[in-house]
C-alpha positions in Angstrom: 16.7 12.2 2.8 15.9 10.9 -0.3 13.6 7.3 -0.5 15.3 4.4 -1.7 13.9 2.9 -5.1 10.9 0.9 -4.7 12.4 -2.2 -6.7 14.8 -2.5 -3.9 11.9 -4.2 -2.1 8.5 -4.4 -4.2 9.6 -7.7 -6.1 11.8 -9.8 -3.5 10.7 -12.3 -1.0 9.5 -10.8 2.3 11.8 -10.6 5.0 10.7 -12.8 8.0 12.0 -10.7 11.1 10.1 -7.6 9.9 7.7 -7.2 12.4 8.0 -5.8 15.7 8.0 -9.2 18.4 6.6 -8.6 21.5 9.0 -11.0 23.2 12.1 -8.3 23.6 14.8 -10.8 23.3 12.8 -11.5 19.6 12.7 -8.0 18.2 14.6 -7.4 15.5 12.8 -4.1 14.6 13.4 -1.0 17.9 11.2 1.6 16.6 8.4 1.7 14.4 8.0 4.4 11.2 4.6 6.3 11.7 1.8 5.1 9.5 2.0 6.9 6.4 -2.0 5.6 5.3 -4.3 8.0 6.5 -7.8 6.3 6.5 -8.6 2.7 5.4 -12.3 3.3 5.0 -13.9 6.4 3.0 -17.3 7.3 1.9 -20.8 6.0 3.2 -19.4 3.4 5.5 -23.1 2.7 7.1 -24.1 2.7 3.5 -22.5 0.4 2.4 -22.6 -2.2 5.5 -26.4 -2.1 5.0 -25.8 -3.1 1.3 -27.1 -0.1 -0.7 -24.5 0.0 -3.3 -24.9 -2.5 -6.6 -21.6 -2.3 -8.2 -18.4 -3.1 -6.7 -15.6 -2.5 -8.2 -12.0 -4.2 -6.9 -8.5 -3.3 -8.0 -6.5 -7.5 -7.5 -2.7 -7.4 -7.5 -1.3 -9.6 -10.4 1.8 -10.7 -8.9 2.8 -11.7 -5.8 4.7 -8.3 -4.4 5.4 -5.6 -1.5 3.2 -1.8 -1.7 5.5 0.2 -0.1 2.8 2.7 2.3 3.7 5.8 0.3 2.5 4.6 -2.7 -0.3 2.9 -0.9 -1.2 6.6 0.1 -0.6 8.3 -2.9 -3.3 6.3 -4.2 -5.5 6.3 -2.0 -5.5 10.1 -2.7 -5.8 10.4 -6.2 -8.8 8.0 -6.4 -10.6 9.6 -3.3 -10.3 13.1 -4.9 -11.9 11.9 -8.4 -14.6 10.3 -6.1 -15.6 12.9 -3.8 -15.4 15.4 -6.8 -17.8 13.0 -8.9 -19.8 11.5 -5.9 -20.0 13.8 -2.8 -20.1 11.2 -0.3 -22.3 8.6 -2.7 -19.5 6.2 -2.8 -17.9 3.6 -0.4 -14.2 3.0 -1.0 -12.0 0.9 0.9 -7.9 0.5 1.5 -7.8 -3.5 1.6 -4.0 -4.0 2.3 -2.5 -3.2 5.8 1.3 -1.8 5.6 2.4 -3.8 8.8 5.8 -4.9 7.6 9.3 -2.9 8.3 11.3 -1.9 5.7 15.1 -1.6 6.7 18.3 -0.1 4.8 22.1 -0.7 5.5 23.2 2.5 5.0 26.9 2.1 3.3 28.9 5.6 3.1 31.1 6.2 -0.2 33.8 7.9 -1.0 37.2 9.1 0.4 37.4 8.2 4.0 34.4 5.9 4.1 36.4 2.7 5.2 36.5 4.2 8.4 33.5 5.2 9.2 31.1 2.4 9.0 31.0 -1.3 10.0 30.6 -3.0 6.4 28.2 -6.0 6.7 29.8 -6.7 10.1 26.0 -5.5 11.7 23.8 -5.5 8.6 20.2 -5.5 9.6 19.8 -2.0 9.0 18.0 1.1 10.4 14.2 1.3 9.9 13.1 3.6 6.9 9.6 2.9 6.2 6.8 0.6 6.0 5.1 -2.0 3.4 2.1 -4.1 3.0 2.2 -7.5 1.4 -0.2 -8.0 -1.5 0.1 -11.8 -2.8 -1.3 -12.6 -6.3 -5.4 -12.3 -6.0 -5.0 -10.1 -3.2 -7.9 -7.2 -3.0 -5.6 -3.9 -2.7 -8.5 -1.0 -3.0 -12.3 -1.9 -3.1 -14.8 0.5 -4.1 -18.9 0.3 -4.3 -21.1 2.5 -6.2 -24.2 3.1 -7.9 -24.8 3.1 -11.9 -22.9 2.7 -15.2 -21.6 6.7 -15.2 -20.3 5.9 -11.6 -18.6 2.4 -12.5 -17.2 4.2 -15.5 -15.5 6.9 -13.4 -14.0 4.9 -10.7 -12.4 2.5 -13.8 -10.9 5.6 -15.3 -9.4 6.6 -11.4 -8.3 2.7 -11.1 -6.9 2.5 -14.5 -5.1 6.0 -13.3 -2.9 4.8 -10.4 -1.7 2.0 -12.3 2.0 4.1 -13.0 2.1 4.2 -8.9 1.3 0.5 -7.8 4.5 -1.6 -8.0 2.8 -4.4 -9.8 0.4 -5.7 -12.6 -2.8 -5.3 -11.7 -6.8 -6.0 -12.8 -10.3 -4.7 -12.1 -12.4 -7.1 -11.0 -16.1 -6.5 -11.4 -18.9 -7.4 -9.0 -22.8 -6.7 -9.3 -25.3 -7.3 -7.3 -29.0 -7.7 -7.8 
């Protein structure tokens, strides 16, 4: 089954009875989609905690929006590749958005005989068909920390190169330590 566009959700308001209540009577949402992101943390985690890495490097949503967790991932894989090509292991990088929300879709059936077979918008929250992460304007969505100028100009060239699969405007943000 095919995915549905991602401007059917990436640039409305999010839904409020998305998440999964754990009062029963409360929710809305019966079974969960498995979580499509991987790993949230790569690279020299201990590293990095200690503070060993001068340059970090942040990729800040532009617009308030919704990451559906496929593109999230997709992502997450391109710029981890270039990283631990260029790096092996020298490197901290960082998923900073969570895809806890539910995305749902009200399946309507076309065609010849289709009045029959469904209930219109008679029961209309839909059926579960994925996840999504909520990334207001300012919002960190990928952090990464490394060491010298051939580094930070690598990990601009993998930020600037996920840009086609992020839903939104986006900017680096720049931080150096001393």
């Amino acid at each position: 089954m095919a995915l549905r566009k991602a401007a059917s959700y990436s640039k409305r308001k999010v839904c409020v009875y998305t998440r999964v209540s754990k009062v029963k009577s409360k929710s809305y949402i019966k079974t969960v989609p498995p979580q499509k992101v991987v790993r949230f943390q790569m690279g020299a985690i201990k590293d990095y905690e200690k503070g060993n890495f001068k340059i970090i490097i942040k990729l800040v949503s532009g617009e308030d929006v919704v990451i559906r967790d496929n593109a999230i991932e997709a992502s997450r894989q391109y710029i981890h590749k270039i990283l631990e090509e260029n790096f092996l292991n020298q490197y901290y990088f960082e998923v900073k958005v969570h895809p806890h929300h539910i995305l749902r879709d009200n399946k309507m059936i076309t065609g010849a005989g289709a009045d029959r077979m469904q209930t219109g918008m008679a029961h209309s929250f839909g059926s579960t068909n994925g996840r999504a992460a909520v990334a207001n304007k300012g919002k960190e969505i990928f952090l990464i920390a490394v060491n010298g100028e051939k580094a930070r100009k690598i990990t601009f060239h993998a930020l600037k190169g996920i840009k086609a699969k992020l839903p939104c405007k986006t900017r680096i943000a720049l931080e150096i330590k001393k």
